[in-house]
Phi, psi and omega in degrees: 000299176294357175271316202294273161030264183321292203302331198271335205291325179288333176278309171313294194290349148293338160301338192258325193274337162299307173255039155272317189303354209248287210269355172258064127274337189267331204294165185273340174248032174301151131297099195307333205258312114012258223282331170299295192312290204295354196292314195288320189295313167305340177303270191328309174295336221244351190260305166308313212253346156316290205288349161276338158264344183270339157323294200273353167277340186108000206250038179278168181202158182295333189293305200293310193274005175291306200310334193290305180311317176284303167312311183271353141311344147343257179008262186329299201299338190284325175298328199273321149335272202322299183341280167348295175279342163271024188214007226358086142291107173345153139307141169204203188303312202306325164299298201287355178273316180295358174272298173002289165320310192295323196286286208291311146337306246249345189267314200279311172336331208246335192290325166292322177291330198231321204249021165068345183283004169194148185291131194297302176307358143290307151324308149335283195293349195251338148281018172260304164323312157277350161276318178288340169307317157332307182267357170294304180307245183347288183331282228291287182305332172278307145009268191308325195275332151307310207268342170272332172282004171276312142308310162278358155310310193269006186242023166244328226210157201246344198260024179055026183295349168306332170315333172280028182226015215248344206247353159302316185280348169275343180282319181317327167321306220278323206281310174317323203271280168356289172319307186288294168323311188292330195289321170286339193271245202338306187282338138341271191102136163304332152313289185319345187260335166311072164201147186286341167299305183288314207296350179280348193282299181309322214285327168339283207307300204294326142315337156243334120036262098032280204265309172320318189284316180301308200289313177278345182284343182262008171239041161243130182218097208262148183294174194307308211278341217280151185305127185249203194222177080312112156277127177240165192278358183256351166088199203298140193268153164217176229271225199272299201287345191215112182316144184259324244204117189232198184268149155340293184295292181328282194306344186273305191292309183327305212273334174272356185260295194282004158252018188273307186295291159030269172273351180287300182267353180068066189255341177309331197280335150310116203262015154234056168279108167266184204259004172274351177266353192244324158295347194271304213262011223211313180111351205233171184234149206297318171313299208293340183263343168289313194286313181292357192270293189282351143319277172270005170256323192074029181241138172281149181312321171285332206280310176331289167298327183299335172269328172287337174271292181337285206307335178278329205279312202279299172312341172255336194295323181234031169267128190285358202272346176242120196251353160255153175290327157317274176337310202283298177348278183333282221299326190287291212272347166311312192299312185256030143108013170295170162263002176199194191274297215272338190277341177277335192284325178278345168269336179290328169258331146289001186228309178271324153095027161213176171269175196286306212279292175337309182303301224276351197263329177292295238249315176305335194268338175277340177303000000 
């Protein structure tokens, strides 16, 4: 009964998480496109881990192990699409080349199977050989491809929105460890794990997994507008129209013209303040202010705007006209442009190394 259980639990929980992904394809703040891919990636697992329990149940059939071949040349490439859309990344070659294998699988299986004209171990070694490539593939470029738009996130957007990609890229960590397992697993082959003993590691390692994977794609949702990256081999590209690079003086006059619209105009306080917006007010276009920003400060533009907001943020905290700790609180993250209760608690103890409520009882005790 508890092996029946183990064994079943990774195709249950890719069922559930397929028809959660299912019914927010219906829903209004879903990402239609986001939302396909993961639906189809649960598709894809739950057809792979469909064929694993009727293996490890007693119940293979050729039907089962054509799908099994297919589905698991699946998997990667569709997660690394979702990545892609969810980075707005271009459409480009790389998923349909990496789906390729799965195609030439899904032609070659029944011929090795019925027409005898080529040996199943070869067929064995050339789909052990293209999944790993696959997760070699995936890793490396999904990685990259998180981390450079995670990068470009803080050097556009004022409000951090990059955390929110940050914990996809740490699941990518766990999914690369995984992975490295699954590779080992695939050259093993599954007959070794048919026993109620071993069969507890994978079904174990891949339930949680699973449950990872479903859980942070379903609470990561990047708002619309934000900007995605193309990885390239020279790394972010930028357009015609915007200077990378200025002189020692061009950077001194910049830096003084952007902290002036800063404090002048307050710009800070807006908590959808970019960084095209701070070129606009300033007169300059967004590379040439960026670079300059992250030259002579070493701070990305949200880490940059994020001090100017402590700092005003400080300034109402030890203003006496707020005579409760409510009161001053409120008024600090409405006044300096956070987006939220929880993004002024964390960023405010990242930049001062206290809490808000602590600052303000300190700096009330030196007065």
């Amino acid at each position: 009964m508890l092996y029946n259980l183990i064994i079943s639990l990774p195709m249950a929980l890719c069922l559930f998480w397929l028809t959660f992904f299912l019914i927010r394809c219906f829903g209004a703040e879903s990402e239609p496109r986001v939302t396909r891919l993961l639906a189809c990636f649960f598709a894809a697992a739950g057809v792979l881990y469909t064929n694993h329990w009727l293996f490890f149940s007693g119940h293979p059939s050729t039907a089962g192990e054509w799908l099994y071949v297919v589905a698991n040349l699946c998997v990667y490439p569709i997660y690394y699409a979702y990545l892609r859309a969810l980075t707005r990344a271009k459409r480009s070659w790389e998923v349909p080349l990496l789906l390729a294998p799965a195609l030439v699988s899904a032609v070659l299986f029944p011929i090795v199977r019925f027409g005898g004209g080529m040996s199943e171990s070869v067929l064995f070694v050339f789909t052990r050989v293209c999944f790993a490539m696959q997760v070699v593939w995936v890793l490396v470029r999904g990685s990259r491809l998180l981390l450079q738009t995670i990068r470009r996130m803080d050097d556009t957007y004022s409000d951090d929105r990059s955390r929110l990609l940050r914990p996809t890229y740490q699941l990518l960590i766990f999914f690369g460890i995984t992975s490295f397992v699954s590779i080992v697993l695939n050259v093993i082959g599954r007959d070794y794990f048919a026993h109620e003993t071993v069969v507890i590691i994978p079904a174990v390692l891949m339930v949680v997994l699973l449950y990872g994977l479903g859980y942070v794609a379903a609470h990561t949702i990047i708002p619309q507008e934000t900007v995605g990256v193309e990885v390239t081999g020279e790394g972010l590209s930028v357009t015609g129209e915007e200077k990378e690079f200025a002189t020692t003086e061009e950077t001194d006059e910049l830096m003084f013209k952007i902290a002036n619209a800063l404090r002048d105009q307050k710009l800070y306080a807006d908590p959808r303040l970019t960084i095209q917006d701070l070129a606009t007010a300033v007169h300059s276009n967004r590379t040439y202010i960026s670079n300059c920003i992250n030259r002579r400060t070493g701070l990305s533009f949200s880490q940059y705007i994020a001090r100017y907001r402590v700092e005003n943020a400080q300034t109402i905290l030890r203003d006496s006209q707020y005579k409760n700790d409510h009161d001053a609180i409120a008024a600090a993250i409405a006044l300096s442009g956070f987006s939220s209760d929880k993004n002024f608690y964390r960023v405010f103890k990242d930049i001062t190394g206290t809490t808000p409520l602590a600052w303000r009882k300190m700096q009330i005790c030196t007065i």
